[in-house]
C-alpha positions in Angstrom: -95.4 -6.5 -53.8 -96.7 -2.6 -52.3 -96.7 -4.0 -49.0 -93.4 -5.7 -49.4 -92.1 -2.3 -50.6 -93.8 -0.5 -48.3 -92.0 -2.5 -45.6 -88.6 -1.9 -47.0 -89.2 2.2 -47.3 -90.3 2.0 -43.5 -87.6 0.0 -42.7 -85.1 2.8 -44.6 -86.8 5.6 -42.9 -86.7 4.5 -39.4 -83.3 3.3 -40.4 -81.9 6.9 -41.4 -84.3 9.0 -39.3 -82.8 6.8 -36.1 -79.4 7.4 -37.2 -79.7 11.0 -37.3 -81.2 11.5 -34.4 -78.4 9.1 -32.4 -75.2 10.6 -31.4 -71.9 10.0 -33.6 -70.0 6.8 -31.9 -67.4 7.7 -30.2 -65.9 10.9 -30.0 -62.4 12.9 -29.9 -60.9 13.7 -26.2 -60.9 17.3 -24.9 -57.0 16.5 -24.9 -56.5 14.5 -27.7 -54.3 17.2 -29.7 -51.4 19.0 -28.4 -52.8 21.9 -29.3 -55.4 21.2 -26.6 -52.6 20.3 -23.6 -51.9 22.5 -20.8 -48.4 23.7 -20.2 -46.4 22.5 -17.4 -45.3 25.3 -14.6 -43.1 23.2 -12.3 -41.8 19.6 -13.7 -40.2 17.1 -11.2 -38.2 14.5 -12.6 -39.2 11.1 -10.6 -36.2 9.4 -9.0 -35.1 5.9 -10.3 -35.6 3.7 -7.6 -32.7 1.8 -6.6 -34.1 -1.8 -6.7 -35.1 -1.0 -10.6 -31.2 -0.1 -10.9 -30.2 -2.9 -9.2 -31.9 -4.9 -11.5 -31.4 -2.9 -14.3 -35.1 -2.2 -15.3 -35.9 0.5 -17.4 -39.0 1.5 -20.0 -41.7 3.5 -19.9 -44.5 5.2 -17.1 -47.6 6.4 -18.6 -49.7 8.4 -15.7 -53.2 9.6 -16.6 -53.0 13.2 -14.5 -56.7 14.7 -13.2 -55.4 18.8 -13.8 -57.6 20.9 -11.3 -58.1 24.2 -13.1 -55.7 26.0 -10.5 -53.3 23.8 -12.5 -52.7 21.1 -9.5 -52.6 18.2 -9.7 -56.1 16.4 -7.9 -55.7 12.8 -8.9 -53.8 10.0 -11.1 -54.3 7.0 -12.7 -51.3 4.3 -13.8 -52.2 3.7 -17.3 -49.1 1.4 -17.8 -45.2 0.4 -16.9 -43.2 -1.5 -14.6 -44.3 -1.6 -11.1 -41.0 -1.0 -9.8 -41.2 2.0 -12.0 -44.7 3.4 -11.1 -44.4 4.7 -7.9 -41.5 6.7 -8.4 -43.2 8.3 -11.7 -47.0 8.6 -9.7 -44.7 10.7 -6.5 -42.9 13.1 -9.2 -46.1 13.7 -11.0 -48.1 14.1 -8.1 -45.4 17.3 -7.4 -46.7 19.4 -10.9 -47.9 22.2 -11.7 -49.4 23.4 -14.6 -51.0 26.4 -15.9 -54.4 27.6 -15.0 -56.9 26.8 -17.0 -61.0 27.4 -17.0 -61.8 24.0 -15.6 -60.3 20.4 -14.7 -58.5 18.4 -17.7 -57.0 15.5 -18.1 -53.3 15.3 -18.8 -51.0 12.3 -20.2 -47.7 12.4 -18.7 -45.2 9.9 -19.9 -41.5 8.5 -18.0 -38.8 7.0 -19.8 -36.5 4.9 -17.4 -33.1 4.0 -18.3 -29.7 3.1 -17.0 -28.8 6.7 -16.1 -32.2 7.9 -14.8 -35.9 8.9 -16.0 -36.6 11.5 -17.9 
């Protein structure tokens, strides 16, 4: 029975000691708030490309935008939207500018496509 409940306090200790000692799971984004976002200097509205009006697509871009900390824009990723849609949305966003800032960020930039345009 001591050994039994020597084995289970071991087993607790190793289990709490190892859990302080490991980092939390998962954690928060630098630029998960809005608080955190950097303003944008110069915003270019992406043109709606005329085979998505001919056949009347519309809905949403969402671009992932690499922000150097000169406030350019260095690289993107597509993180979702119609592919008739994205390259319009990747050229205007690629165009940006956005405040200075102490080092690179990453910023979320999101298109709405409709009948009459994007905005």
């Amino acid at each position: 029975m001591k050994s039994k409940m020597g084995m289970i306090g071991l087993g607790l200790a190793l289990l709490f000691g190892e859990s302080l000692a490991l980092p939390p799971k998962g954690s928060a984004q630098e630029n998960s708030t809005d608080a955190n976002k950097r303003r944008v200097r110069t915003r270019i509205a992406p043109d709606y490309p005329l085979l998505a009006k001919e056949y009347n697509v519309s809905g949403k871009v969402k671009i992932e935008a690499s922000v150097a900390a000169d406030g350019h824009v260095s690289a993107t990723k597509v993180i979702g939207g119609s592919p008739l849609l994205v390259n319009s949305a990747l050229d205007a966003v690629k165009r940006w500018r956005f405040e200075a800032a102490p080092k690179e960020t990453l910023e979320t930039v999101e298109f709405e496509f409709n009948g009459q345009g994007a905005r």
